[in-house]
C-alpha positions in Angstrom: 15.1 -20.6 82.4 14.4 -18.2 85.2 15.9 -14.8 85.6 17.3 -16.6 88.8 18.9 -19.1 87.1 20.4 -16.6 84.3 22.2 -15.0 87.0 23.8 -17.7 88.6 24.9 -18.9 85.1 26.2 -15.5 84.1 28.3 -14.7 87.9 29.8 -18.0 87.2 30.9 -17.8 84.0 32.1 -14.7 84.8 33.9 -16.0 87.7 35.5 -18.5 85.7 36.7 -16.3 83.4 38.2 -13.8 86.1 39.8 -17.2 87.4 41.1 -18.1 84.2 42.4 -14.4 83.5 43.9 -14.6 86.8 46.2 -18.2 85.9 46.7 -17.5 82.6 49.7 -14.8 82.9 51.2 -17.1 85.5 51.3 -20.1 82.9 52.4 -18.0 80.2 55.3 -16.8 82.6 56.3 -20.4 83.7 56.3 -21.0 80.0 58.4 -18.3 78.4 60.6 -19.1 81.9 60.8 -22.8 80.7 62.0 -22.0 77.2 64.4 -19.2 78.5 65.6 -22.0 80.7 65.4 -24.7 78.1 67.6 -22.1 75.7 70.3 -21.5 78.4 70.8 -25.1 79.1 71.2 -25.5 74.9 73.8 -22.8 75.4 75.7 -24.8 78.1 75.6 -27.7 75.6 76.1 -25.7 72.5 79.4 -24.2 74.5 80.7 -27.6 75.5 80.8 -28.8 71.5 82.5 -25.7 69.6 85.5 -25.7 72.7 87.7 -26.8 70.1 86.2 -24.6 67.2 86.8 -21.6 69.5 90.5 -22.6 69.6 90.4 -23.3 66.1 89.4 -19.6 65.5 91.4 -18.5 67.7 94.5 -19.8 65.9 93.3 -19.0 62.5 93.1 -15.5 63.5 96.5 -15.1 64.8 98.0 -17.2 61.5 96.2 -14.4 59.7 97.7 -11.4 61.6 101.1 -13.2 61.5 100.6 -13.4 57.5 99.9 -10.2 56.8 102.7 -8.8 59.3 105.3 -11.1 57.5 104.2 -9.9 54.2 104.6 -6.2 54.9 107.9 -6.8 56.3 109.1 -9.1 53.2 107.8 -5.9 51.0 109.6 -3.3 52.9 113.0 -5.6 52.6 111.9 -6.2 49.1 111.4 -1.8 48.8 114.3 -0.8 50.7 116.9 -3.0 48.2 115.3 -2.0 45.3 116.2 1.8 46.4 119.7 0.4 47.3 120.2 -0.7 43.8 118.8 2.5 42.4 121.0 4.5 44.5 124.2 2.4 43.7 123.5 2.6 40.2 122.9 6.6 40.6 126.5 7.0 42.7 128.2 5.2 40.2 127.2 7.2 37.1 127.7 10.3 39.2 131.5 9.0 39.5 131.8 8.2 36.5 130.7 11.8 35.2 133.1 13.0 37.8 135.7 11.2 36.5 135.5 12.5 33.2 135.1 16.1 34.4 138.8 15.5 36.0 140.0 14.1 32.9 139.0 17.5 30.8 140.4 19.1 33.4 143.9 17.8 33.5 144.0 18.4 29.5 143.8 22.4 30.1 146.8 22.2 32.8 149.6 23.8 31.3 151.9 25.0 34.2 152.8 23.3 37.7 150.0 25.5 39.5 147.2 24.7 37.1 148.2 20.8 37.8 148.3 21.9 41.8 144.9 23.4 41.5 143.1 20.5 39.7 144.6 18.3 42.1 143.4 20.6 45.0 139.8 20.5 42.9 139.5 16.9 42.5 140.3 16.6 46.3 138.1 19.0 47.5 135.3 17.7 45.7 136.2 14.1 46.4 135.9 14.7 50.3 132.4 17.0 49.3 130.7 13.7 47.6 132.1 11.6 50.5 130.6 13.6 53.1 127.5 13.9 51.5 127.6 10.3 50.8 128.0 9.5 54.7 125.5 12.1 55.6 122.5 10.8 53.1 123.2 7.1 54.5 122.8 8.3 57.7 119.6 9.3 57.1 118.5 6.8 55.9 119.8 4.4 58.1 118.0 6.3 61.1 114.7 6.5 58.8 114.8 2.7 58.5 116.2 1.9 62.3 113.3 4.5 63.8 111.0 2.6 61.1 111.6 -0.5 62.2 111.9 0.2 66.0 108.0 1.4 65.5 107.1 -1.9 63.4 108.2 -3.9 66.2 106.7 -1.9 69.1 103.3 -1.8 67.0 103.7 -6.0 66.4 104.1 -6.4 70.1 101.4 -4.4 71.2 99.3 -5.8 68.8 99.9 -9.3 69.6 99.7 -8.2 73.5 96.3 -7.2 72.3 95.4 -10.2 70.7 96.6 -12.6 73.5 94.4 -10.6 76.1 91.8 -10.9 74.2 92.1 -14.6 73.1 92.7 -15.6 77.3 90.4 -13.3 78.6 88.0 -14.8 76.2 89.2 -18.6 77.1 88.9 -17.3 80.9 85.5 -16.4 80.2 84.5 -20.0 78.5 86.0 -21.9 81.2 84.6 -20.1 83.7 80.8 -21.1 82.0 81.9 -24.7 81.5 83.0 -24.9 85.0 79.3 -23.4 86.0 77.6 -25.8 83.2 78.8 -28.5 85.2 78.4 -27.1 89.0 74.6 -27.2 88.2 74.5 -23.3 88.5 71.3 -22.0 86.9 71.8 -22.1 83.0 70.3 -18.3 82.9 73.1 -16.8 85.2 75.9 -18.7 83.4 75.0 -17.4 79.8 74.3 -13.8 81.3 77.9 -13.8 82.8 79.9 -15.3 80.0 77.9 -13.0 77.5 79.3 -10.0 79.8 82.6 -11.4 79.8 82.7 -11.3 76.5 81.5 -8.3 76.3 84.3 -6.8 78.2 86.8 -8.6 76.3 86.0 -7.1 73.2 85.6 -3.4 74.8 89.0 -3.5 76.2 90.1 -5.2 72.6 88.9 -2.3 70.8 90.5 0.6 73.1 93.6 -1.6 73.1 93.8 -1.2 68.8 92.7 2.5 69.1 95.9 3.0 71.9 97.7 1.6 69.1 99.9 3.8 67.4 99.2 4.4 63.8 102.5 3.3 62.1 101.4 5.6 59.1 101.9 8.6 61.4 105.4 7.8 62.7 106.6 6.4 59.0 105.5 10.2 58.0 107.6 12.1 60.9 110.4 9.6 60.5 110.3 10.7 56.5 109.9 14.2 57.2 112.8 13.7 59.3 115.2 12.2 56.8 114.4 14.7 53.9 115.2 17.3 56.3 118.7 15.3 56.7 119.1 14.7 52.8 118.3 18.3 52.1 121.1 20.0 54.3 123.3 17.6 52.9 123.2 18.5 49.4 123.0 22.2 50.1 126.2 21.5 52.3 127.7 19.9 49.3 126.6 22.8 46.8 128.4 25.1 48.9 131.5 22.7 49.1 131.4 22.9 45.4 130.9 26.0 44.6 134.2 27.3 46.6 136.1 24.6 44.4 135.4 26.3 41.8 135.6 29.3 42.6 139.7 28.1 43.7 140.0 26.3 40.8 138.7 29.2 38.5 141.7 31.0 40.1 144.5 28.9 38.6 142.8 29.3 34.8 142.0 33.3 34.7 141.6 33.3 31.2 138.9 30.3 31.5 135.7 29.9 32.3 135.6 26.9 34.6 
């Protein structure tokens, strides 16, 4: 072989290999384009069979949220008569204590005005328990109506939540079907639902977090009725103590 002929053999393999480096990127484009396209299209198909699982987990979810609201509420009811019972059974041992503190009582009364002063006693302290009866059941009927108001306003902003989600969600899916079968490019219709989505879930998240935290409000409502409770029982101390005071009057040589 000449050194003529070596030349032309080298420029032209080297040509062909320029040629081949030129092509090759090109093919390899059409290719990974092909299987992007090939993909989107299995998305289109993929999202035309699970329609009915997405509704199907759509509804589980909300059975789930419904469950677990239904069970706190059957454990507050299931809380709030247990402390009812408590309570009655606490008020009716305090009455009966009560009772047999106005029994003793009536024993020592010797003369008219000793009778008139347990009788003014028993009624003075009578209307003190009954106004600190009223007063702690108001408390805790406000407690349990702010508490409940706030379980209902969180339930309904939850499920708002939840709805907006679930139909901006379905919007988004039909939208993509819709495209599937208008013969829009397969690429553009996964792009836009997969931002759809995404926006659903952002605005499902800052929806929760706008959520008021019914810890928080069960707290303040709390602090709120101790508050209550508290005043009433110093205002019956204080009720108490000058019914004694009266009644230690009428028995000078006792100490009532």
């Amino acid at each position: 072989m000449t050194k003529k002929d070596f030349k032309k053999i080298l420029f032209a393999t080297l040509g062909t290999i320029a040629a081949v480096q030129l092509v090759l990127p090109s093919v390899l484009m059409a290719q990974n384009a092909q299987s992007a396209d090939n993909l989107a299209k299995a998305f289109c198909t993929r999202l035309s069979m699970i329609s009915s699982e997405l509704d199907q987990r759509f509804a589980d979810r909300q059975a789930k949220i419904l469950a677990r609201q239904t069970e706190r509420l059957n454990n507050l009811a299931e809380r709030r008569s247990d402390r009812d019972a408590k309570l009655t059974e606490k008020r009716s041992q305090w009455d009966a204590r009560r009772n047999q503190l106005y029994a003793k009582l009536e024993v020592k009364a010797k003369t008219d005005s000793q009778k008139q002063a347990i009788t003014a006693f028993k009624a003075a302290v009578d209307a003190a328990v009954a106004t600190r009866k009223a007063a702690v059941d108001a408390a805790i009927s406000s407690f349990r109506q702010g508490l409940d108001q706030a379980i209902a306003t969180r339930k309904a902003a939850v499920d708002a939540a939840v709805n907006a989600y679930k139909s901006a969600a379905q919007t988004a899916r039909g939208q993509a079907l819709a495209d599937c079968s208008a013969g829009i490019a397969a690429k553009t219709i996964r792009d836009s639902y997969r931002a759809s989505m995404k926006a659903a879930r952002d605005k499902f998240q800052n929806d929760k977090q706008a959520i008021d935290k019914l810890g928080e409000t069960a707290s303040s409502l709390a602090l709120i009725r101790q508050q209550a409770v508290e005043k009433a029982l110093q205002d019956f101390k204080a009720a108490l103590e000058t019914a004694r005071d009266n009644l230690k009057a009428a028995f000078p040589a006792d100490s009532q």
